[in-house]
C-alpha positions in Angstrom: -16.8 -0.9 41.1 -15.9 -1.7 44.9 -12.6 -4.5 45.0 -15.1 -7.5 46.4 -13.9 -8.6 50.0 -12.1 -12.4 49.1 -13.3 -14.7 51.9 -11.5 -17.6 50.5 -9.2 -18.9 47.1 -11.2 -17.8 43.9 -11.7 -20.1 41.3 -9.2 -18.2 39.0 -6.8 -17.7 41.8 -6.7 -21.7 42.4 -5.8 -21.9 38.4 -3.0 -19.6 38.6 -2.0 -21.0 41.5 -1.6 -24.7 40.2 0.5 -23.2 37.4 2.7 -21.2 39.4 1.7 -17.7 39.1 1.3 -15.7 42.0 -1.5 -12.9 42.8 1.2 -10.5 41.7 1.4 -11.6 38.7 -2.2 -12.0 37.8 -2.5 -8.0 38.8 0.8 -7.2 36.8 -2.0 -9.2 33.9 -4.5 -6.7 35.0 -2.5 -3.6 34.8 -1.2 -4.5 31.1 -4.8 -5.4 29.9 -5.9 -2.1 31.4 -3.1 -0.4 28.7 -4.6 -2.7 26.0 -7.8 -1.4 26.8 -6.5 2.6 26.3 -7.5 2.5 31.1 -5.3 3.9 34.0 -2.9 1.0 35.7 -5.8 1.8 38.3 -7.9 0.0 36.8 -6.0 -3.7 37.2 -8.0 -4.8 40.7 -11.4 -3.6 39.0 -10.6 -6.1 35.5 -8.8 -8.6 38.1 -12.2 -8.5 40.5 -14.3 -8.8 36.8 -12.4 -12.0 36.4 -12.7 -13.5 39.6 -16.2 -12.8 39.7 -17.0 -14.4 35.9 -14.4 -17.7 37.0 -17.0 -18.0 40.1 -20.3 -18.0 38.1 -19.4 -20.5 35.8 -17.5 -18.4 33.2 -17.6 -14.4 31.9 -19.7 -14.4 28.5 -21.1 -17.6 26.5 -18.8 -17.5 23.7 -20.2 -19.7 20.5 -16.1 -20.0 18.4 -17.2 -20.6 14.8 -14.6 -21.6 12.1 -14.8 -20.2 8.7 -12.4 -21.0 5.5 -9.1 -21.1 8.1 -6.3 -23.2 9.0 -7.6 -22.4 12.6 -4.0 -20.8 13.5 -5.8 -18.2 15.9 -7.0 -21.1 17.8 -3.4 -22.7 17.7 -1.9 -19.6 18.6 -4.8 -19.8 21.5 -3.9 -23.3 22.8 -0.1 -22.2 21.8 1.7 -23.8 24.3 2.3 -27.2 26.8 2.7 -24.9 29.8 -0.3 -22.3 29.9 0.2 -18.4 30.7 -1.8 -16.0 32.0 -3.8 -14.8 29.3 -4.8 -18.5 28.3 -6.0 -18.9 32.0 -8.0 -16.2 31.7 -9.8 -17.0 28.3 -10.7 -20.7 30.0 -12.8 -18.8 32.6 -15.3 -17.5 29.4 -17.8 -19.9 28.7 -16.9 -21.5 25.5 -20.0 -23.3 24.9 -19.0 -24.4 21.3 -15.8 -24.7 19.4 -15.5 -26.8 16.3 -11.7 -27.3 17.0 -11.6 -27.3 21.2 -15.1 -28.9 22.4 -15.1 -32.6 23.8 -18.2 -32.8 22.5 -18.8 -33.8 18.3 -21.6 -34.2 16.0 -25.1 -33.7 16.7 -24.5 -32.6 20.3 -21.9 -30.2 19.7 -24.7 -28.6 17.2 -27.1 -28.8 19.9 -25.1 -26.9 22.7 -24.8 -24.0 19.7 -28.4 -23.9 19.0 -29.0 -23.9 23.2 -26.8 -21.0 23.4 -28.3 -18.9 20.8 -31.5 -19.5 22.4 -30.3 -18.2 25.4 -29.5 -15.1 24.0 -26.8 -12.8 25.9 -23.4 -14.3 23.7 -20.8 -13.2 21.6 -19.6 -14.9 18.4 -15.7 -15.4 17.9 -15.5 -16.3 13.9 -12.3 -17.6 12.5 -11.5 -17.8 9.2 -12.7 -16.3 5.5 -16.2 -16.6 4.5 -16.6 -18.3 1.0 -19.4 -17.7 -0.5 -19.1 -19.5 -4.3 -21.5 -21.8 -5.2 -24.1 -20.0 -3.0 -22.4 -21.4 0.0 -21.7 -24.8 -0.3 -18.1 -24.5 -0.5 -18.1 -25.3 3.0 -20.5 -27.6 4.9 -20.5 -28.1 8.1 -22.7 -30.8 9.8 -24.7 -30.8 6.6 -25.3 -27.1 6.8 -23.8 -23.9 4.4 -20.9 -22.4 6.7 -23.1 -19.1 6.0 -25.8 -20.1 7.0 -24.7 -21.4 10.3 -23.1 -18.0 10.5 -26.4 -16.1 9.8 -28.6 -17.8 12.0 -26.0 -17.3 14.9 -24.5 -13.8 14.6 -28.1 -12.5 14.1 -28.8 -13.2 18.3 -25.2 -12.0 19.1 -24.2 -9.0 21.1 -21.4 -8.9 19.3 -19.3 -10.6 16.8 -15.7 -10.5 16.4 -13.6 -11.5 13.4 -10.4 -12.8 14.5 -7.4 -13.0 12.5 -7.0 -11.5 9.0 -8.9 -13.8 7.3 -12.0 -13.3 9.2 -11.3 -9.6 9.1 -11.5 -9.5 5.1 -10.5 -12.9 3.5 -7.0 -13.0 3.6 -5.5 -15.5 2.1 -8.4 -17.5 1.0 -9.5 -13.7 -1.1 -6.5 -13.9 -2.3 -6.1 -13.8 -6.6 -8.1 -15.9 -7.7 -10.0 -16.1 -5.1 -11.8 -19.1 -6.8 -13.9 -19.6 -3.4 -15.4 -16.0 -3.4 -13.8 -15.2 0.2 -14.7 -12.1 2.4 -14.6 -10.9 5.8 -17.2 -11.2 7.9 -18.2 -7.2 8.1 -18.7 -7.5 4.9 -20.3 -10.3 4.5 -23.2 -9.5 7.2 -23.1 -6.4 6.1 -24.5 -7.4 2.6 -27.3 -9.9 4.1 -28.6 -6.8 6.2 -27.9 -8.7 9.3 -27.3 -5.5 12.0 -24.7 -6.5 14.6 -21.5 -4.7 15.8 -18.6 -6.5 14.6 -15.3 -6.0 15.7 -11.7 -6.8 13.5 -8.3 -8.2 15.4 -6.3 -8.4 12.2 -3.1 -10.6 12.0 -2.4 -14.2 10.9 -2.7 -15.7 13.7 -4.3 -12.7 15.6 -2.7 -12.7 19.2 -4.7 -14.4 22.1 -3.7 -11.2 24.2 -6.1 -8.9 22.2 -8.7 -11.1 22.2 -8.3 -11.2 25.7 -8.3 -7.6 26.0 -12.1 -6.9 23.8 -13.7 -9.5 26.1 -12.6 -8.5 29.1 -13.5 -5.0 28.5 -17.0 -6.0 27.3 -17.9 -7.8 30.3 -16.0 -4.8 32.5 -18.0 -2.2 31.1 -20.6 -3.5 29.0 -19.7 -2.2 25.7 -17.4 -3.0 23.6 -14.2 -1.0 23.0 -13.3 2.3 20.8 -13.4 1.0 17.1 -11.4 2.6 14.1 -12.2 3.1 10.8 -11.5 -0.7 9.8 -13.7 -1.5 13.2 -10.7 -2.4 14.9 -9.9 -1.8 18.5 -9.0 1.8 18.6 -6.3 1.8 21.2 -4.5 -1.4 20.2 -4.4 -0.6 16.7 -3.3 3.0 16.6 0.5 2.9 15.8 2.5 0.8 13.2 4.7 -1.7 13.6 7.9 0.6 12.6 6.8 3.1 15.4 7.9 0.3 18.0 10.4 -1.6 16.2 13.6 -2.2 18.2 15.5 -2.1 15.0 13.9 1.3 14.4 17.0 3.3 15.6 19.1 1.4 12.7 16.4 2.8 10.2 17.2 6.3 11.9 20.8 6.1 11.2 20.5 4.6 7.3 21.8 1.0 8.4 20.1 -1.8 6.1 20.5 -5.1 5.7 20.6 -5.9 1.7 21.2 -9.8 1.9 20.2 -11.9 4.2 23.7 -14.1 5.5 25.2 -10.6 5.5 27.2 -9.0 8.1 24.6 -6.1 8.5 22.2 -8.7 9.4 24.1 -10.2 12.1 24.3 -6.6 13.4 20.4 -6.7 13.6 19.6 -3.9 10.9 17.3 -2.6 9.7 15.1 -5.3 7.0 13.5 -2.5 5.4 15.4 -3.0 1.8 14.4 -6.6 2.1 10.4 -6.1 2.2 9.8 -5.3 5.7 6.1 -3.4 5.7 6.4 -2.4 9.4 5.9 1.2 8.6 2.2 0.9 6.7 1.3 -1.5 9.3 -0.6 -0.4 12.1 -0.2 -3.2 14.8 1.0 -3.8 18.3 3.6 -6.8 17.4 6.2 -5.0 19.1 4.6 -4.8 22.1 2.7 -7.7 23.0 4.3 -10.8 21.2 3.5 -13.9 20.8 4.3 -17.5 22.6 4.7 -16.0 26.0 5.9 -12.4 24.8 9.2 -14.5 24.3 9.1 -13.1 19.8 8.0 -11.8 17.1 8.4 -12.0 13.3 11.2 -9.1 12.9 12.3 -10.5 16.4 13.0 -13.9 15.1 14.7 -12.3 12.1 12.3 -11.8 9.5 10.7 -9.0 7.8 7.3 -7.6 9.0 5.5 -9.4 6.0 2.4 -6.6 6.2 -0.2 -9.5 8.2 -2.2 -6.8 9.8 -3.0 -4.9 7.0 -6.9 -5.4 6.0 -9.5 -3.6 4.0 -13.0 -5.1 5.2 -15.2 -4.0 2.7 -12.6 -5.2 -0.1 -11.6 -8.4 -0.3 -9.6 -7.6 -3.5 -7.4 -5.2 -0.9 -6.1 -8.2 1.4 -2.6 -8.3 3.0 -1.7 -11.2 0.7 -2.4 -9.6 -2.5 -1.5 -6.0 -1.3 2.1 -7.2 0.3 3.5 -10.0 -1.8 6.2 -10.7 -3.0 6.6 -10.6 0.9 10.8 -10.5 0.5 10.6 -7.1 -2.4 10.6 -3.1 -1.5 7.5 -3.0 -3.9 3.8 -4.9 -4.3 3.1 -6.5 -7.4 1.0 -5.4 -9.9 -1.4 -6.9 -11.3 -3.7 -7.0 -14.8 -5.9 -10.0 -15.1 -3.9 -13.1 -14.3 -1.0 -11.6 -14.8 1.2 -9.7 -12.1 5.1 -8.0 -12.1 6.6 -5.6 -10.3 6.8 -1.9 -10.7 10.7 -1.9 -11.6 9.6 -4.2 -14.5 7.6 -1.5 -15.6 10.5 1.3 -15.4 12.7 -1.1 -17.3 10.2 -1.7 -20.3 9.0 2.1 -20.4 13.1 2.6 -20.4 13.6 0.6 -23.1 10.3 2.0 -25.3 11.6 5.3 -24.8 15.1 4.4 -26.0 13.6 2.6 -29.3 11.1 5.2 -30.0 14.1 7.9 -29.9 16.3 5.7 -32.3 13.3 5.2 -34.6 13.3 9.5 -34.5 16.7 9.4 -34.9 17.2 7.5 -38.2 14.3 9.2 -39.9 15.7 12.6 -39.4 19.2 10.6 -40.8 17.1 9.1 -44.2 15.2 12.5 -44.3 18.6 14.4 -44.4 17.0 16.5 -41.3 20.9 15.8 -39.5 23.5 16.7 -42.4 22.6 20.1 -43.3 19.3 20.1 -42.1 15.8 20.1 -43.6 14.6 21.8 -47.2 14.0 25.4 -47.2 10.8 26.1 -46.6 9.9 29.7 -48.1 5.9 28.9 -47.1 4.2 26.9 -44.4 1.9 24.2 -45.9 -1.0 25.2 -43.6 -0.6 29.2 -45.2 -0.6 27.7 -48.5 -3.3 25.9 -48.2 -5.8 28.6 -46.6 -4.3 31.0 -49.1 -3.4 34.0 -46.9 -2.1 36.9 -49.5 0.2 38.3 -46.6 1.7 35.0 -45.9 2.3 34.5 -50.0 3.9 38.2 -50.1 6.4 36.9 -47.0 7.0 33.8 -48.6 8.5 35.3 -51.9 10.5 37.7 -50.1 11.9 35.1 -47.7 12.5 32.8 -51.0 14.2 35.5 -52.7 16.6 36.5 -50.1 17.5 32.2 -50.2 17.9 32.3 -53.6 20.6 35.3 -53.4 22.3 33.7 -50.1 22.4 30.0 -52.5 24.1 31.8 -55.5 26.8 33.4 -53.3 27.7 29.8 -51.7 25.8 30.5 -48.5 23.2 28.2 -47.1 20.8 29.3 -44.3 19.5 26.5 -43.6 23.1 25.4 -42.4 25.2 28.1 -41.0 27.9 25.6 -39.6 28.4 23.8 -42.9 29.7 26.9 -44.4 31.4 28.7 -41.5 34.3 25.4 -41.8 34.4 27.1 -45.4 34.9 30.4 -45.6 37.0 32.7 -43.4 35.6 35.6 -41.7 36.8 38.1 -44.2 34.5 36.1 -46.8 31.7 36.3 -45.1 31.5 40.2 -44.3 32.0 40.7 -48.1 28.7 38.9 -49.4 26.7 40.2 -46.3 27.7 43.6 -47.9 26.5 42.4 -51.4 23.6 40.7 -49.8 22.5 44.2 -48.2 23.3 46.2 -51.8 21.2 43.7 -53.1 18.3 43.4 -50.6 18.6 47.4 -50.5 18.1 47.9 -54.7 15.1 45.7 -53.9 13.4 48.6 -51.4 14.2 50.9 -53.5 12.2 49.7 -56.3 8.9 48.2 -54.5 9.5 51.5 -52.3 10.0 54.4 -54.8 10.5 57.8 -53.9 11.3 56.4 -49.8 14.3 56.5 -47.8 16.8 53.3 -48.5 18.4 53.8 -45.1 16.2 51.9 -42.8 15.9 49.2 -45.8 19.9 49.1 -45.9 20.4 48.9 -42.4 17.7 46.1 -41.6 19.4 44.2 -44.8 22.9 44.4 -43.1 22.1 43.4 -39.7 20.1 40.3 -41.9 22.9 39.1 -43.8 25.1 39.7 -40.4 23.1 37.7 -38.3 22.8 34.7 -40.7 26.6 34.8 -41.2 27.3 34.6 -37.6 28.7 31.5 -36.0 26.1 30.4 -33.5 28.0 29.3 -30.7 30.4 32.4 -30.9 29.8 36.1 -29.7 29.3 39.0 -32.0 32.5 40.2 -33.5 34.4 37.2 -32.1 37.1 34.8 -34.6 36.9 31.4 -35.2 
């Protein structure tokens, strides 16, 4: 587009003019909507010429401003101050042809300006607020008609609608739990009534006029509207999280918190990560664009990033509120039914389960006798007894024979420490020698006409290792 030839003041010009701001400034505008919009700096005369041209023709795009379930802080944050800056200027040259909130005009006449526009045709729809739905709709009325319906009838002629602020976007606080009002976004809402129209998310509470700004200005520039993400936000404003941009991010870097708020860290301007801040899952521009004149922002003004952009348009349940609260904790809240606590909660009851589940253990083993001396020798298992396995029975009286001789000589396998306080070594070689004589005489009978030796030996090295102080090496004195 060729830079159009000013033979006089522009309409816009005059504007800034009155309020101070030179044509400088209104390019330096330009240039930084360009970055919003993911152009070149080059760009700034073309949107600055887009302007102009819109001012002179009685405004850039009808623009129908419909409120939903809000507290119409996107429009405060609009009309935000007493002295007007640059980006307000420029929204005043749109045609706003109806505004709940901002229009002169009231009642039926107000309701007939909408209806003229959508006849028209060639508009875009700016919705604020949630979209309740309970009651089939009549949770809100406006001029005697269902909010939803006024919002069916008028985003079905739109080019394009756009949902700003985080309620519009995907309920917010109004889909909050309990969400008695049955709050959504509007994607999803139109979505669901098979109404076909692109829709495009600025998330935040309140959304910032700048982006706003930024989509319709790019629309009318180009024609189309700009990049969309996954959540049908605006691609390039949307693309990095808060923490990316923080100006405390460096204290982050280098492990400096603040724990307390009133503390010396935070006079230091730490980091407020510790203290709920949800900059780094929070994919907005805050840091860069501001509010109220680019003069602050939350973690600015001292406060954690409390999560605000963060929206799920097809799931109401998934809203900021619900997903980031308690706003002040490291962790979300969880929640079953009505009921919600936080994960550390959870640690110190499993803790605590754990702990009384091992005591319980502990003083059955104690009544079982399972701790002094140990369980009852068990010559069979239960399970071999009862599927009767004839190898398992022969094993079984062998290993309760060889008990039986190790009880009559004072020694007791199933407790090898018990006994080892009582005898000395020298005791305890002698029976492991009578032990073997006897374990050998035994061979030699089942086994008759065999070789004792390997029955001797395997005897021996028996009766050594039950003899043999477990936590002492082989041969070693106690």
């Amino acid at each position: 587009m060729a830079v159009r030839e000013q033979t006089g003041t522009s309409r816009l010009q005059r504007k800034l003019d009155q309020h101070g701001f030179t044509r400088r400034d209104f390019l330096k505008y330009c240039g930084c909507l360009a970055g919003m919009m993911g152009l070149s700096s080059l760009a700034a005369p073309q949107i600055a010429e887009a302007l102009e041209i819109g001012a002179e023709e009685g405004g850039l795009k009808p623009v129908i401003w419909l409120e939903g379930g809000s507290c119409t802080g996107c429009t405060e944050a609009l009309t935000q101050g007493t002295t007007p800056d640059i980006p307000q200027l420029v929204l005043e040259t749109i045609a706003l042809n109806y505004s709940e909130t901002l229009s002169a005009a009231a009642g039926h006449s107000l309701e007939q300006a909408r209806r003229e526009t959508i006849e028209a045709g060639g508009y875009l729809v700016v919705y604020e607020g949630a979209v309740p739905t309970a009651y089939d709709g009549n949770i809100l009325l406006v001029a005697g008609e269902k909010g939803t319906d006024i919002l069916l009838e008028t985003a079905k002629g739109a080019e394009a609608v756009i949902a700003l602020g985080s309620c519009a976007c995907d309920g917010g606080w109004m889909a909050a739990r309990p969400d008695d009002a049955q709050a959504m976004g509007v994607q999803r809402f139109l979505s669901e009534q098979g109404v076909d129209v692109p829709v495009v998310n600025i998330p935040c509470c309140p959304a910032n006029p700048e982006w706003l700004t930024a989509v319709i200005v790019e629309y009318v520039l180009n024609g189309t509207l700009p990049e969309l993400n996954d959540r049908n936000e605006p691609a390039a404003l949307f693309n990095q999280t808060v923490h990316d941009n923080c100006p405390r991010r460096g204290h982050f870097e280098n492990g400096e918190f603040v724990y307390e708020f009133g503390s010396e860290e935070e006079a230091k301007g730490y980091c407020l990560y510790p203290l709920g801040c949800k900059g780094p899952q929070t994919y907005a521009p805050c840091p860069i664009t501001r509010w109220n004149r680019s003069l602050s922002w939350c973690v600015e003004a001292g406060a954690p990033c409390a999560g605000c952009a963060v929206i799920n348009p097809m799931n109401p349940q998934g809203n900021w509120v619900d997903e980031n609260t308690p706003f002040l904790d490291r962790h979300k809240d969880f929640a079953v039914g009505p009921i919600s606590f936080q994960p550390t909660t959870v640690a110190a009851g499993l803790t605590v389960l754990v702990v009384a589940v091992l005591g319980v253990h502990c003083a059955g083993m104690k009544l079982a006798g399972r701790m002094d001396g140990g369980a009852d020798f068990e010559a069979e298992r239960r399970w071999d007894a009862r599927h009767d396995k004839p190898a398992a029975h022969e094993a079984a009286a062998r290993a309760q024979q060889l008990y039986d001789d190790l009880d009559e000589l004072g020694l007791e396998l199933k407790n090898t420490g018990a006994h080892r306080k009582r005898d000395a070594a020298g005791r305890k070689k002698a029976t492991a020698v009578e032990v073997a004589a006897k374990a050998q005489g035994r061979a030699a009978s089942d086994n008759a006409g065999a070789s004792a030796a390997p029955a001797e030996d395997a005897a021996a090295d028996l009766a050594d290792l039950l003899v043999r102080p477990t936590d002492e090496p082989e041969g070693g004195d106690k």
